[in-house]
Every structure is written in structure tokens, then in C-alpha cells.
N, CA and C atoms as an extended XYZ file, in Angstrom:
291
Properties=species:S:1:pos:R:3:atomname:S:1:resname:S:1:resid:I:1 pbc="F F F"
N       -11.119      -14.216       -1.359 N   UNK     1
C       -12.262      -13.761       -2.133 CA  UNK     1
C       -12.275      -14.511       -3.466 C   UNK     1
N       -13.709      -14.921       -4.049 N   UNK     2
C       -13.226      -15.708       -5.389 CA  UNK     2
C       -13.828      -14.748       -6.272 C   UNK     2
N       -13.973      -15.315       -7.663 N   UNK     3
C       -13.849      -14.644       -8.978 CA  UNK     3
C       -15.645      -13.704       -8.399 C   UNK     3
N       -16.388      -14.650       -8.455 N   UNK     4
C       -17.751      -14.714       -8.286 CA  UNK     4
C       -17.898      -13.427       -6.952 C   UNK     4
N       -17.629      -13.265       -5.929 N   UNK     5
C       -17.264      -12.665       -4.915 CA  UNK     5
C       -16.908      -11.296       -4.810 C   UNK     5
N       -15.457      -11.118       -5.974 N   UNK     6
C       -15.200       -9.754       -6.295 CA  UNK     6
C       -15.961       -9.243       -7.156 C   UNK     6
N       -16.574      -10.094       -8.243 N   UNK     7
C       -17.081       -9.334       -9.011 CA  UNK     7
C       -18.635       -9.089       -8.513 C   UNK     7
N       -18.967       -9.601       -7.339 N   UNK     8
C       -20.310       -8.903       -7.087 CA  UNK     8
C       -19.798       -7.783       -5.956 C   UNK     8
N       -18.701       -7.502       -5.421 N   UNK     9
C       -18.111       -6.507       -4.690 CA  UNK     9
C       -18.064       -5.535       -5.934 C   UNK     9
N       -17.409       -5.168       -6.745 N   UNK    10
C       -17.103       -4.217       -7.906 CA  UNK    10
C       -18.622       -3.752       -8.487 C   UNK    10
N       -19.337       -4.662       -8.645 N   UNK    11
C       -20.693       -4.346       -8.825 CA  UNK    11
C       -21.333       -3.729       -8.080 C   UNK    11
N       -21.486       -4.119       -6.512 N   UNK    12
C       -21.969       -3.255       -5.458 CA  UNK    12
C       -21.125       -1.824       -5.794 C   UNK    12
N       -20.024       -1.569       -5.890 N   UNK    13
C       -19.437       -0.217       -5.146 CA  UNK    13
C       -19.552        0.833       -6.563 C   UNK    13
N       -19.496       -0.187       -7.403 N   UNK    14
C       -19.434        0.818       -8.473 CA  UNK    14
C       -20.296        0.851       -9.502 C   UNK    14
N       -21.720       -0.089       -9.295 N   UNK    15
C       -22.646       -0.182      -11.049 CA  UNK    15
C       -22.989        0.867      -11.532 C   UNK    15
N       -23.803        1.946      -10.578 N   UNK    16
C       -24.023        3.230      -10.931 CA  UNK    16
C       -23.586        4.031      -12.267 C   UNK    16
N       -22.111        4.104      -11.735 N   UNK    17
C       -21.280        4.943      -12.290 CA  UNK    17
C       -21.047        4.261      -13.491 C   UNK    17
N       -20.670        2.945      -13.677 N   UNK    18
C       -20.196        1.800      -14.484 CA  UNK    18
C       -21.096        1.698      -15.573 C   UNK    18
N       -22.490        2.108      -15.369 N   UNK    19
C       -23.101        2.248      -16.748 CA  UNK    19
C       -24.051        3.341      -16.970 C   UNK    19
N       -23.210        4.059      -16.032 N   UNK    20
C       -23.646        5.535      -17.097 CA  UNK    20
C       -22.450        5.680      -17.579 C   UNK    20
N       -21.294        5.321      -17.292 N   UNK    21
C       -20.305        5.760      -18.462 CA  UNK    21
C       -19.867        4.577      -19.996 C   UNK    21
N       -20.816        3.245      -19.388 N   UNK    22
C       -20.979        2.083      -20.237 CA  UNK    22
C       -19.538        1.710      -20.718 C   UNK    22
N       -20.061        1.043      -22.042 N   UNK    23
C       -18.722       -0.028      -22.067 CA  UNK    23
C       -17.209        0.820      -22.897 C   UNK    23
N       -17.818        1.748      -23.561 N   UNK    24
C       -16.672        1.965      -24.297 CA  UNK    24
C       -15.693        3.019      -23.462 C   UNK    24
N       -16.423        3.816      -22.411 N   UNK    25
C       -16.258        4.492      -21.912 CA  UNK    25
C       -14.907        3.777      -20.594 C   UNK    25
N       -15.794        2.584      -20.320 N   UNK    26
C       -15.427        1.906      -19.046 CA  UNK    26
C       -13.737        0.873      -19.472 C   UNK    26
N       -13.775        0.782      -21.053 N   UNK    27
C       -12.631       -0.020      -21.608 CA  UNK    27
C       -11.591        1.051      -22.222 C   UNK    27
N       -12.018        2.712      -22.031 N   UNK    28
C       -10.705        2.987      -22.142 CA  UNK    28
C       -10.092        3.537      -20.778 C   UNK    28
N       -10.850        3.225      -19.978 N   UNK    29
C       -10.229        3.966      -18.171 CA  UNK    29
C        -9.627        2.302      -18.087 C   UNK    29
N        -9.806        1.495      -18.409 N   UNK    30
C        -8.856       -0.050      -18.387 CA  UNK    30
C        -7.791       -0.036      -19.232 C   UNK    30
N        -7.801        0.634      -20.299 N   UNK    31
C        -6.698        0.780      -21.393 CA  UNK    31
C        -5.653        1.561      -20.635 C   UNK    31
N        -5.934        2.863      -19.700 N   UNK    32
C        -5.308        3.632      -19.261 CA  UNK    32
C        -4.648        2.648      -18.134 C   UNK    32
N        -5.882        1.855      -17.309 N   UNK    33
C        -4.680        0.967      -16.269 CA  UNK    33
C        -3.524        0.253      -16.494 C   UNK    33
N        -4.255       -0.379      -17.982 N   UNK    34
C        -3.348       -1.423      -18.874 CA  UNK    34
C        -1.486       -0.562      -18.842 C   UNK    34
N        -2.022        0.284      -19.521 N   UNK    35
C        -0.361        1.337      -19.736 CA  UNK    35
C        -0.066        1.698      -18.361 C   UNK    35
N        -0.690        1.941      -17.473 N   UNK    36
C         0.001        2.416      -15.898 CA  UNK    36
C         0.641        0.994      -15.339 C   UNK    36
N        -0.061       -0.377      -15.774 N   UNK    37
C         0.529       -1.584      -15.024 CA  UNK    37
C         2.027       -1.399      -16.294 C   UNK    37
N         1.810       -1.168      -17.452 N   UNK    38
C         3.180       -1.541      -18.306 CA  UNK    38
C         4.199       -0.547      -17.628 C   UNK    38
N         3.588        0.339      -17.267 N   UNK    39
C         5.231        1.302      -16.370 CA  UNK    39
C         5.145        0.810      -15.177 C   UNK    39
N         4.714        0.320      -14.665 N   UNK    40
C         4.958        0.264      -13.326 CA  UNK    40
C         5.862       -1.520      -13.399 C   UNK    40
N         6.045       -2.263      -14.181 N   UNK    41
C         6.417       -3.440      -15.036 CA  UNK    41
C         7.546       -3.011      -15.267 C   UNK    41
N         7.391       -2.127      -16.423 N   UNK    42
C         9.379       -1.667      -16.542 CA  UNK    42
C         9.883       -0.886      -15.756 C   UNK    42
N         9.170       -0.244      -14.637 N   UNK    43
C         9.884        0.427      -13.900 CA  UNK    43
C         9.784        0.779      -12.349 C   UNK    43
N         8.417        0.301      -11.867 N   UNK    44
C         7.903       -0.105      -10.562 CA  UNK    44
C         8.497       -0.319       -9.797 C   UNK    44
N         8.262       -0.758       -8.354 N   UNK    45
C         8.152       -1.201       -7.637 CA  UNK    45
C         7.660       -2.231       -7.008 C   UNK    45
N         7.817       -3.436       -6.601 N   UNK    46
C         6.289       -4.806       -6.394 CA  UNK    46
C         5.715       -3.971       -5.854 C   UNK    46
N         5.060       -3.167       -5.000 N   UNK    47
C         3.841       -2.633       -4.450 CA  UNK    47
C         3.332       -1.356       -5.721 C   UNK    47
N         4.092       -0.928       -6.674 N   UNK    48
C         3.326       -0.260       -7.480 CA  UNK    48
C         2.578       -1.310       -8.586 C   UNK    48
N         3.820       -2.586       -8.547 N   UNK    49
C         2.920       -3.843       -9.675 CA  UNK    49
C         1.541       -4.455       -8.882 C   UNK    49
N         2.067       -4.219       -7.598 N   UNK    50
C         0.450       -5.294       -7.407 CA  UNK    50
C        -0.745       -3.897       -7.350 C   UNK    50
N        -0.246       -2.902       -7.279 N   UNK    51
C        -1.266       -2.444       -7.290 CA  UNK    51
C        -2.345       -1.620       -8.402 C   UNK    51
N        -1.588       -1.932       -9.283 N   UNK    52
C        -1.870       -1.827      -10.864 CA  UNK    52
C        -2.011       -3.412      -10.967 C   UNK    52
N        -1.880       -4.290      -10.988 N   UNK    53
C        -2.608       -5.473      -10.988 CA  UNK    53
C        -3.882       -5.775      -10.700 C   UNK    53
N        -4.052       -5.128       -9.553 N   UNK    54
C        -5.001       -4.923       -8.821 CA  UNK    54
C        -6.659       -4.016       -9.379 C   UNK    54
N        -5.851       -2.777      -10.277 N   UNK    55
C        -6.779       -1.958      -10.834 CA  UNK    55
C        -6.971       -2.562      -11.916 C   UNK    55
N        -5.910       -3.168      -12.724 N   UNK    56
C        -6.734       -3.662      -14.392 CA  UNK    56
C        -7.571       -4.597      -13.762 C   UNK    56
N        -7.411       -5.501      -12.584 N   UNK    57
C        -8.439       -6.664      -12.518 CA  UNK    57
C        -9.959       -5.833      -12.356 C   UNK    57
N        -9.896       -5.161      -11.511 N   UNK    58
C       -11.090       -4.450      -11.020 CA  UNK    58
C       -11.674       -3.540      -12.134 C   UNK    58
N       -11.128       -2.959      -13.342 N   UNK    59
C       -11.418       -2.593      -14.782 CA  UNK    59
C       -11.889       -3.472      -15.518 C   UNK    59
N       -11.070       -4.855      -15.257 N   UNK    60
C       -11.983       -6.141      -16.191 CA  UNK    60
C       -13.242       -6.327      -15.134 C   UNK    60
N       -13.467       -6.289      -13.942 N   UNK    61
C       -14.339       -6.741      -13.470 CA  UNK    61
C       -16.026       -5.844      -13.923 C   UNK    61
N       -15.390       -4.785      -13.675 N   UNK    62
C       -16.429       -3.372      -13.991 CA  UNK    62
C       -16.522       -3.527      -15.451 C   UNK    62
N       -15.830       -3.918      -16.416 N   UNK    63
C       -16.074       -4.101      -18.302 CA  UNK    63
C       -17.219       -5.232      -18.024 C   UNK    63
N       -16.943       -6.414      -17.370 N   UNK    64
C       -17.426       -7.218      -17.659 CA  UNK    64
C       -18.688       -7.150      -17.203 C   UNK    64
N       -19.107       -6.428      -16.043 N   UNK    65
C       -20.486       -5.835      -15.150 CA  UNK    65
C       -21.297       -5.664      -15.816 C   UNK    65
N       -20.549       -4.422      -16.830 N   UNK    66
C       -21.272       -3.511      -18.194 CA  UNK    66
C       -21.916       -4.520      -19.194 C   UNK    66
N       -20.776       -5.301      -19.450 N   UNK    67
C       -21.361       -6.070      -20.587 CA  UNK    67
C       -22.277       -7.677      -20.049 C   UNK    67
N       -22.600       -7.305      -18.729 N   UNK    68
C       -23.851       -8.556      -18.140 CA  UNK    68
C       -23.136       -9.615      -18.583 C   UNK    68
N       -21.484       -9.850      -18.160 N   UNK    69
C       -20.247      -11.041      -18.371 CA  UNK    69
C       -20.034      -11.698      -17.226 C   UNK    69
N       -20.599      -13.120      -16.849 N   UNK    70
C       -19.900      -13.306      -15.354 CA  UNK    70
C       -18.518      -14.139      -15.978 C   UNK    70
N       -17.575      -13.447      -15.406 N   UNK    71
C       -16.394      -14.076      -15.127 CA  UNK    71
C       -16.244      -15.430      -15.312 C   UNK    71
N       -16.615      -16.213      -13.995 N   UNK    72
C       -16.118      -17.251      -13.490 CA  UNK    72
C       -16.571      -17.839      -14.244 C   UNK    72
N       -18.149      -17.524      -15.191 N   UNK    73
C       -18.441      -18.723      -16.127 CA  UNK    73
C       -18.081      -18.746      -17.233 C   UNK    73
N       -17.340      -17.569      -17.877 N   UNK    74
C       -16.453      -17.264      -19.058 CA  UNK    74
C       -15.221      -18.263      -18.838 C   UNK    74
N       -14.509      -18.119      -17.762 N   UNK    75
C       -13.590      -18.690      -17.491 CA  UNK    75
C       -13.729      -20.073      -17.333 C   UNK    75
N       -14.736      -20.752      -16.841 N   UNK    76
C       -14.858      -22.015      -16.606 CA  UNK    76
C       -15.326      -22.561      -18.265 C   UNK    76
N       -15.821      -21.844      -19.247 N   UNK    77
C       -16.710      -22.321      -20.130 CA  UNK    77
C       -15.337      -22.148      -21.310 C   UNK    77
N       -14.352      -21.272      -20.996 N   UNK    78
C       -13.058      -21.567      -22.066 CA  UNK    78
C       -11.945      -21.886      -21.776 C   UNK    78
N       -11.613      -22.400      -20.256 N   UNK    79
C       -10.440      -22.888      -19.866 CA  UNK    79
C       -10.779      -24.184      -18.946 C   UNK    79
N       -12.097      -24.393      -18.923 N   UNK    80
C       -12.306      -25.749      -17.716 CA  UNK    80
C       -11.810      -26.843      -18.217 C   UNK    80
N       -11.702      -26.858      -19.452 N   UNK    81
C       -11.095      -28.219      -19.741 CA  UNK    81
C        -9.848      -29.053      -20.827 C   UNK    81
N        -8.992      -27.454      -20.026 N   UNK    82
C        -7.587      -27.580      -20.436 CA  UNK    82
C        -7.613      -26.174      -21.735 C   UNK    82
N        -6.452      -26.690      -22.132 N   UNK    83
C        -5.790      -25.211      -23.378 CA  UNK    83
C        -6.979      -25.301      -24.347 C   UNK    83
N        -7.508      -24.365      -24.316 N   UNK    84
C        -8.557      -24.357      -25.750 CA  UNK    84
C        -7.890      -24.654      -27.030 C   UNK    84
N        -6.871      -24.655      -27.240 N   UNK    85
C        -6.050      -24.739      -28.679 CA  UNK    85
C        -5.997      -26.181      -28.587 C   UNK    85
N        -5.027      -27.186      -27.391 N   UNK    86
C        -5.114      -28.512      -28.115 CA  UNK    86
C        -5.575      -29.029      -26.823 C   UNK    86
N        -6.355      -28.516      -26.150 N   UNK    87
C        -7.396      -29.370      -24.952 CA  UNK    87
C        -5.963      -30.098      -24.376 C   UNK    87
N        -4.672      -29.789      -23.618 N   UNK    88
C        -4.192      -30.812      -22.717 CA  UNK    88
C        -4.399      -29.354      -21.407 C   UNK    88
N        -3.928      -30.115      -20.901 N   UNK    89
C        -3.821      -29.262      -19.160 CA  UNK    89
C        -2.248      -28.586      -19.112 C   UNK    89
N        -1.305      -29.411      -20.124 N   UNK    90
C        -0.162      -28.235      -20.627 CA  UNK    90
C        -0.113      -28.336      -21.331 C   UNK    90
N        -0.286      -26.846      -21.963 N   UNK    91
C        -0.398      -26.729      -23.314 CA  UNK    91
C         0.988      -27.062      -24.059 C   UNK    91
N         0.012      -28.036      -25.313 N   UNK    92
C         1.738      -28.478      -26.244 CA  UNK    92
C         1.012      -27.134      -27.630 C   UNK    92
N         0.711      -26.749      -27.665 N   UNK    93
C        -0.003      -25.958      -29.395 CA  UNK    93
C         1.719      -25.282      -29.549 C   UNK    93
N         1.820      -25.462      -31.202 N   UNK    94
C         2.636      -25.211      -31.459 CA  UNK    94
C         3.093      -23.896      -32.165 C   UNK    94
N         1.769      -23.428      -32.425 N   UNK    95
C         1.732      -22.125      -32.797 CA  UNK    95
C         1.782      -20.906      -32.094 C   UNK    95
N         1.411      -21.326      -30.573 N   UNK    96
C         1.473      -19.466      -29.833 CA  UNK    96
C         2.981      -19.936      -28.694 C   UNK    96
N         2.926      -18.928      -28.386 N   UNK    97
C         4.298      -18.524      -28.137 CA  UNK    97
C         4.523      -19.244      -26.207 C   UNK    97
């Protein structure tokens, strides 16, 4: 499935709901995944990590629904052509970590 793909799947199953509870609503039920993937990280299982992997993606997908964000062109429009900090394909920037 690609970026473009899921996020018109997440859209089908869930727009409804996704903006009647809108964006601020919809970024703290992602905040909540965010902290369920960090325990399941320090203390999981791989099938509890992928599957909290799984839900923050589908939380960014549904944030981004809300906010009329396609993905793939966010992504292509700040990473297509290498590290945004010093434009190589590995990043040398010396400032982030």
C-alpha cells in the first residue's frame, strides 16, 4: 500500500468522525498513541510496537485528512531532494543529533 493509498483508505473509513471531532481534537487521540507507542518501546513486545506504530501512522494520517495535508506531497516537497538542512542524501548537518 503507498503513502497516497492509505491515506485515501483512512479517509474512506474514518472522515466523518475525523472532522466532527477536527484537528485539535484528532491531535490529542495521536498524542495519546504517541505515549502508548513510548510504552510499548520501553516495554512491549514487537507485536505491541508494530502495532502502535501502526496507530500513530493512521493518527498522522487522519491529522493530516483534517488539515486537507496530502502526505506524499509534504513528503516529497521536504525530503525529495535530500536532508533539508544541508541538501546531501546523507545527512552531514552538524547541528542535529
Amino acid at each position: 500500500m503507498t503513502l497516497d493509498e492509505f491515506q485515501q483508505f483512512i479517509e474512506k473509513m474514518y472522515s466523518a468522525k475525523d472532522r466532527e471531532r477536527g484537528a485539535a481534537g484528532t491531535f490529542m487521540w495521536m498524542s495519546e498513541e504517541i505515549g502508548e507507542l513510548a510504552a510499548a518501546i520501553m516495554e512491549g513486545t514487537q507485536q505491541d510496537k508494530s502495532e502502535e506504530f501502526a496507530d500513530v501512522m493512521a493518527w498522522l494520517f487522519t491529522l493530516a485528512n483534517v488539515e486537507g495535508i496530502n502526505l506524499t506531497e509534504a513528503i516529497r516537497a521536504k525530503y525529495g531532494d535530500g536532508c533539508p538542512g544541508c541538501g546531501a542524501w546523507v545527512c552531514t548537518c552538524k547541528s542535529k543529533p
